[in-house]
Structure formats: structure tokens, C-alpha cells
C-alpha positions, 0 to 999 in steps of 0.5 A: 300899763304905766301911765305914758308920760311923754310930754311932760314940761312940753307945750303943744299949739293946735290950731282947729283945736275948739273940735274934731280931731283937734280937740281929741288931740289936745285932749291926748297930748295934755293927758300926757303932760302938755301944756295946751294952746289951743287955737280956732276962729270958733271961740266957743268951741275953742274955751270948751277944749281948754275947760276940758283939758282944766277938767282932767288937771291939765293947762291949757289957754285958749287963743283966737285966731284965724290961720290964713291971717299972717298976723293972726297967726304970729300972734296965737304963737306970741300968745302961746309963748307969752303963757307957758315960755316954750313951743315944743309941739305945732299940730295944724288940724285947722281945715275944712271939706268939701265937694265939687268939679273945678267946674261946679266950683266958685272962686270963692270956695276955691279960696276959702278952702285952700286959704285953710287948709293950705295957707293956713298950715304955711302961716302956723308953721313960719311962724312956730319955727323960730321958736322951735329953733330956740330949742333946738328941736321941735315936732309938727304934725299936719293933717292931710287925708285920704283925699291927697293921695287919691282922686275923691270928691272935692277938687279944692280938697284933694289939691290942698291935702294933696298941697300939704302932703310935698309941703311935710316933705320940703319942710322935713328936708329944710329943717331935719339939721335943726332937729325939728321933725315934720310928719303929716297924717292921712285920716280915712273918714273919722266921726267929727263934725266934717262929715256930720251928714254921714254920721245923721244918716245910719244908711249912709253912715253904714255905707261908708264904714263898709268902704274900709276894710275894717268895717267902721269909720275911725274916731277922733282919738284914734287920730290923736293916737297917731298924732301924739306918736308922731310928735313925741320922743318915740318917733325921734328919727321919723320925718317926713312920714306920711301916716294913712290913719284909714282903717285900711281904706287906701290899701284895698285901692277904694 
């Protein structure tokens, strides 16, 4: 099979990108061709994706910022303009989990999680919008989960990716004239370090991985598969898809 090649000259912002599905992301896009800005709070995490990316003769500039600070986030998308002139792709992986009952809850954990995993998708994208308008066209790409589409642990969680799911919809609708396409993935449990506990437990690890009908928990690249579908040419009449990436998990209704 040929080389896919579907980036060229493009550049792609990913917020949460110093690991997890972000970095798989970043990874996939610029071995397509991107050019990487990589956005995260964690600055270790966030240089060691764009060494990474250096390693495989890719580019890629790492810029701090923490998402649910509007200034913070119009500045990671100055900078990537400021290094590579164009934003083509915005990828919002930036997002945290979490359990517990609205009454096992504190405010504080209510905020914190739906500051980022919410707030912080709405904050990347106004501000990565007029740039994609410059261009006349655009692809974002969301991350939601299985936990917007059904009742799971996690009353903050699922209320936010549950959030961002309509949030995809009204953003695909306002701006489907302006060619800038917006397509959200429904990741089942994937190997990152969100659910690091799973995976330190062969016991729990194996349970889960029965829970999908494929028998396993998903990796990051396959995540990045579909993300890097979603944002190119190949899915130019798609949006405000909403893409389960679940081994069949939401199908069998566990």
C-alpha cells in the first residue's frame, strides 16, 4: 500500500497532545505530512510528542497552555500561526475522567473536569475558527466518549462529553457554509494513562477488555486512525458525525 500522504502542506493543532490519544494523534497526522502544534499544561509530556514527531523528519512546536484560560488558548493558536502561517486541522484531545454521584461530588471536581473537558473544547475552537475561515475551510475533530452516550460512572464526565457531543452538532450547522467541517469520536476504553489503573490490573484489565465485544480494550493509534479520517480530504462531505471508536461496545448495549 502507498504511503498516505493526506496532509501535506497542512498544519494541525492538538490540544492534550504531550500523551494519550493526543500524542498518537500528532504522531499519525504528521507522519501524513502535518505540520504539529502541540498544545498541553504538562510541558514534559507536551516536548517529548514533538521530539517524537522531529524523530520521524516531521515538524512540530510545542506550545504551553492551559485550555480553559481564554487567553491561554488564543495564544497556543497565535503561536501556531506565528510558527507554520496556517491552521488547517484543530484536534481537542485535552480532557480528564473521572467517578462519582452528583452527591459524592465536590464543586470543585465538577469544575475542574467540566472546565476541561468542556470549556476548554469551547475556548480552542473560538479561537481556531477565524483562522480556519482565512482558508476557507477547516476540519475539527472532538473527543467525546462512550460516556456521552450512555449512563456510566462519572456524573461530571458523562454530562460534559455528553456537552460536547450537541456542542459538535451546533458547531457542524454554524459553520457547514464555511466549509469547516466538525466531527466528534466516541472512544470505548483505550490503553492511555486515563484509565492507568485498569491497565496495572491484569484482573481488572481482562474484565474490562470483556466488556467489548472484541474481547480487548483499543490503543491510541487506533483512535488516531479514525481522528486522522475525520480531519482529511477522505471524509470532506462528513460532519457532525459522531464516530463510536469502541470495539462494539455501545452496540451490544453494555
Amino acid at each position: 500500500m502507498a504511503e498516505m500522504r493526506r496532509f501535506d502542506g497542512r498544519v494541525a493543532l492538538i490540544t492534550g497532545g504531550g500523551s494519550g490519544i493526543g500524542r498518537a494523534s500528532a504522531l499519525r497526522l504528521a507522519s501524513e505530512g502535518a505540520a504539529i502544534a502541540v498544545a498541553d499544561i504538562n510541558s514534559e509530556g507536551g516536548e517529548e510528542t514533538c521530539r517524537q514527531v522531529q524523530t520521524h523528519a516531521g515538524r512540530a512546536v510545542f506550545v504551553p497552555a492551559d485550555v480553559t484560560q481564554a487567553a491561554d488558548a488564543e495564544r497556543m493558536v497565535a503561536e501556531t500561526i506565528k510558527a507554520f502561517d496556517r491552521l488547517d486541522v484543530l484536534f481537542t484531545s485535552a480532557g480528564v475522567g473521572g467517578g462519582g454521584s452528583v452527591v459524592d461530588l465536590s464543586e470543585e471536581d465538577w469544575d475542574r473536569l467540566v472546565d476541561l473537558d468542556l470549556k476548554g473544547v469551547y475556548l480552542s475552537s473560538k479561537f481556531a475558527i477565524p483562522e480556519m475561515r482565512k482558508l476557507e475551510r477547516g476540519a475539527i475533530v472532538h473527543v467525546s466518549s462512550i460516556g456521552g452516550l450512555r449512563g456510566m460512572s462519572g456524573a461530571h464526565f458523562c454530562a460534559a462529553k455528553g456537552g460536547l457531543i450537541n456542542l459538535t452538532r451546533s458547531m457542524a450547522v454554524a459553520h457547514a457554509a464555511e466549509n469547516i467541517r466538525v466531527n466528534c469520536i466516541c472512544p470505548g476504553y483505550i490503553a492511555t494513562p486515563i484509565i492507568q489503573g485498569i491497565l496495572d490490573d491484569p484482573e481488572k484489565l481482562k474484565r474490562t477488555g470483556a466488556r467489548h465485544p472484541m474481547g480487548r480494550i483499543g490503543t491510541a493509534e487506533e483512535v488516531a486512525a479514525a481522528v486522522a479520517f475525520l480531519a482529511s480530504d477522505e471524509a470532506s462531505f462528513i460532519t457532525g458525525a459522531i464516530l463510536a471508536v469502541d470495539g462494539g461496545y455501545l452496540a451490544a448495549g453494555r
